[in-house]
C-alpha positions in Angstrom: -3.3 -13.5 -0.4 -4.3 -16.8 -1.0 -7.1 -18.3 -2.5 -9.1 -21.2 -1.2 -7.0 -24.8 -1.5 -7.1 -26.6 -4.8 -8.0 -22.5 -6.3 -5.5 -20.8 -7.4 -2.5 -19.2 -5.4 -2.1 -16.0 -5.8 0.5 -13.3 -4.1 -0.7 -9.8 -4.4 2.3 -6.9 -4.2 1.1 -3.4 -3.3 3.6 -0.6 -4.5 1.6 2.3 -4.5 4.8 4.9 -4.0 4.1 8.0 -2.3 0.4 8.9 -2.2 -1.9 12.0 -0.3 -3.4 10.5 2.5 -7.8 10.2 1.3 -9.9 11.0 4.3 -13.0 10.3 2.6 -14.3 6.9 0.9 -11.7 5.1 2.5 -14.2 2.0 2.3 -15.2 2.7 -1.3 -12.0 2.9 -2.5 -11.0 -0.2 -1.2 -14.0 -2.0 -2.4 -13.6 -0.8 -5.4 -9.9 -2.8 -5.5 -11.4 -5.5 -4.2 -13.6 -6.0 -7.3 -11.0 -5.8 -9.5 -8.8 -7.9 -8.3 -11.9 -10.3 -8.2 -12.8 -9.6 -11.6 -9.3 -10.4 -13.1 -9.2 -14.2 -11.3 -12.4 -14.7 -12.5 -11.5 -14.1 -16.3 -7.6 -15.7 -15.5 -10.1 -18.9 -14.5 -12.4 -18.6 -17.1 -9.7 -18.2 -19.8 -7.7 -20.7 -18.2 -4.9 -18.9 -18.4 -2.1 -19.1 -15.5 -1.0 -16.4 -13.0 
């Protein structure tokens, strides 16, 4: 994934192994992920601290 040009570049790796299948929440779950990820380049950019 990459970030806006003249942001910060950023590769993201999933290796999540073998995992049950969810069949519920599907859209929470990823949300959830999403903020995270968000989250940590917002303190990385804040800190100014590279990837």
């Amino acid at each position: 994934m990459t970030i806006c040009e003249g942001q910060l570049g950023i590769k993201l790796m999933k290796q999540f192994g073998n995992l049950p299948q969810i069949k519920r929440y599907a859209d929470r779950i990823n949300q959830a992920f999403l903020n995270i990820i968000t989250h940590a380049i917002d303190v990385l950019e804040k800190s100014g601290q590279q990837l």
